[in-house]
C-alpha positions, 0 to 999 in steps of 0.5 A, spaced: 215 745 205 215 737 205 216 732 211 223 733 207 224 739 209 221 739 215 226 733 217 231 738 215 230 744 218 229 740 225 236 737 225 240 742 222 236 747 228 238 741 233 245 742 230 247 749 229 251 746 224 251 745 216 256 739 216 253 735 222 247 736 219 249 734 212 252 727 215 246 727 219 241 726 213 246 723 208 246 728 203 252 732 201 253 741 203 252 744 197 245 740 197 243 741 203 246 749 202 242 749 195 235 747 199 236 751 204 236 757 199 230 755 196 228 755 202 229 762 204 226 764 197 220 761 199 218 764 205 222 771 202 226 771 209 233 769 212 233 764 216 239 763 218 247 767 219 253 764 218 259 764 224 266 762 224 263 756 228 256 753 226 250 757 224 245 761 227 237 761 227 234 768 226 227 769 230 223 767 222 228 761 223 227 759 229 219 759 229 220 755 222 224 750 226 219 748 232 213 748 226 218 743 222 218 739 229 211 739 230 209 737 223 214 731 224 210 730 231 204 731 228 206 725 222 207 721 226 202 720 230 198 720 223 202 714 221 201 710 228 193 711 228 192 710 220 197 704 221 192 702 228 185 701 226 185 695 224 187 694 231 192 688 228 198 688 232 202 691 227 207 696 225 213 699 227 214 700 235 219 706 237 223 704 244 228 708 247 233 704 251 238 705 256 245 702 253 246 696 259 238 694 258 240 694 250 245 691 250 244 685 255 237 684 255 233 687 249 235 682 243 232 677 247 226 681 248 224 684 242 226 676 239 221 673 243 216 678 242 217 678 234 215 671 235 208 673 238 208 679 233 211 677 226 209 683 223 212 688 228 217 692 225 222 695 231 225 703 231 230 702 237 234 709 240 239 707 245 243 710 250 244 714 257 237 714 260 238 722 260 236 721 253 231 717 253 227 720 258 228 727 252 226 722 247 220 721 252 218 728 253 218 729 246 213 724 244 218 720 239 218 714 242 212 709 244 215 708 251 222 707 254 226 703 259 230 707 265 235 705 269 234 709 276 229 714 279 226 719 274 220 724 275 215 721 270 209 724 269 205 719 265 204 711 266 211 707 268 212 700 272 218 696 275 221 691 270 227 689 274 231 690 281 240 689 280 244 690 285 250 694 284 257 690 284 265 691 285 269 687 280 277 685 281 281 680 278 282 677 285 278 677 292 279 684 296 277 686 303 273 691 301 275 696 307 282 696 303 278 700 297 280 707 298 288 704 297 287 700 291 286 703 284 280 704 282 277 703 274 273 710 273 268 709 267 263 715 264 256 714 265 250 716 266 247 721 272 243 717 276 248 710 276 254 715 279 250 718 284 249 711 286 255 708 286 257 715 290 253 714 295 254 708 298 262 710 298 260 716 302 256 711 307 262 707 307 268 711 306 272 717 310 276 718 304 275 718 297 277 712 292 284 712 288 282 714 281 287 709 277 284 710 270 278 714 266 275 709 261 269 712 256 265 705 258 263 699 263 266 695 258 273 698 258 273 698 265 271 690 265 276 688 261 281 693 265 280 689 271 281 684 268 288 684 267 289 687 274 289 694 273 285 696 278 277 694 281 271 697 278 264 698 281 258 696 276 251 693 275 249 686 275 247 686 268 253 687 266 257 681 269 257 674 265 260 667 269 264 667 264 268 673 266 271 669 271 272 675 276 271 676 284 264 678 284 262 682 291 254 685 292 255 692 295 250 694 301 250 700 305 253 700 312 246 697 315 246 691 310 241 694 305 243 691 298 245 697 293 240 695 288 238 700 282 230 700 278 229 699 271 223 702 269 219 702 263 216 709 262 210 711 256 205 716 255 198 714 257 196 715 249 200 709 247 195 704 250 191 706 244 196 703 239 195 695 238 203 695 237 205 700 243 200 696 248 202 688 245 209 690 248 207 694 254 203 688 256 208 682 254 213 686 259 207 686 265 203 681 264 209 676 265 216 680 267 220 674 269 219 671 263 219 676 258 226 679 262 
């Protein structure tokens, strides 16, 4: 096996699927197919069964997966140390991001940073925080940036604090919120369960769902045609929106505020380039934020 396979063999167990897994690597079914059986002639073993939906891994198969995972781990961190003696900050720097600090905060981060570090190469994994916290948890990823309180086992400091807003097209009494439309949008669990407790702190009644929108975006641009009110993060909000804006707090007075944190394994102190960000975020976070 070779880093080809390794990466193969480690998508398509995440997948369980030959056609997501094909797309995932960008080559065609039948290649995939052809490498798979000359995988199984290799090792002189199934590794795999086909089902009406998907593929499942045999006990051989499963055991070559998780050893094709720890291979590309093992890679990896070959590349980051080989790619480290020289202690010159250089290379690429894996992040992990959730998707409003990427969004909002991220390019203006990694620009300024670039121009500290200019051979400084960026990998950049985006999405809930719940996925960069797995990324975490797999080593692969350098260090991450979370929204909200997770159990971490590693080193982490507090980037930022933002408070958590109601958005109209227009003022509102916030004591009428249970009859107005609310714009619903998915998100992650930690941001949910916020926004749940402070209407519990302040509401008998449940809010009047009006719409369910896939994202914080949708929800703005709902509300600004009037369709209802939404309840979202300050990052999000720029003045030109040029909507009615209301900090949230609790029933005695406290804001509603939501941590982001920056999350990494002790052992990334050891790479210039992972310790170069680590420092440009802590030593100076007003300025790098």
């Amino acid at each position: 096996m070779d880093e080809k396979d390794w990466a193969l063999m480690k998508i398509l167990y995440e997948e369980k699927s030959i056609t997501r897994a094909a797309e995932r690597l960008y080559i065609s079914q039948p290649a995939l197919s052809y490498r798979l059986k000359h995988l199984e002639e290799a090792f002189d073993t199934r590794l795999f069964y086909k089902r009406k939906r998907g593929i499942e891994f045999t006990a051989e198969g499963e055991y070559l997966a998780k050893y094709a995972e720890q291979m590309m781990e093992e890679l990896q961190r070959t590349k980051d140390h080989i790619s480290n003696i020289g202690q010159a900050v250089k290379g690429t720097l894996r992040i992990g991001v959730s998707s409003n600090f990427a969004q909002y905060r991220l390019p203006d981060i990694l620009k300024r940073f670039s121009k500290i570090y200019p051979d400084v190469q960026f990998k950049v994994n985006t999405g809930w925080s719940t996925k960069i916290m797995s990324l975490l948890d797999a080593s692969s990823i350098h260090v991450g940036v979370l929204r909200g309180d997770y159990h971490w086992r590693g080193d982490k400091f507090l980037l930022t604090k933002e408070r958590l807003c109601l958005i109209s097209r227009s003022e509102v009494n916030l004591e009428n919120l249970p009859e107005l439309p609310l714009i619903h949008y998915k998100t992650d669990t930690s941001l949910d369960n916020l926004i749940n407790a402070w209407w519990h702190d302040n509401f008998a009644s449940p809010p009047s769902v009006a719409m369910e929108v896939d994202r914080q975006e949708t929800c703005k641009e709902m509300v600004k045609h009037g369709l209802g009110f939404g309840i979202v993060p300050e990052i999000c909000l720029q003045p030109s929106d040029n909507l009615f804006v209301k900090g949230l707090s609790y029933k005695n007075n406290e804001p509603v505020l939501r941590d982001t944190w920056l999350m990494y394994h002790p052992d990334s102190l050891n790479l210039a380039v992972a310790k170069a960000f680590i420092d440009f975020l802590n030593q100076e976070p007003s300025t790098a934020l």
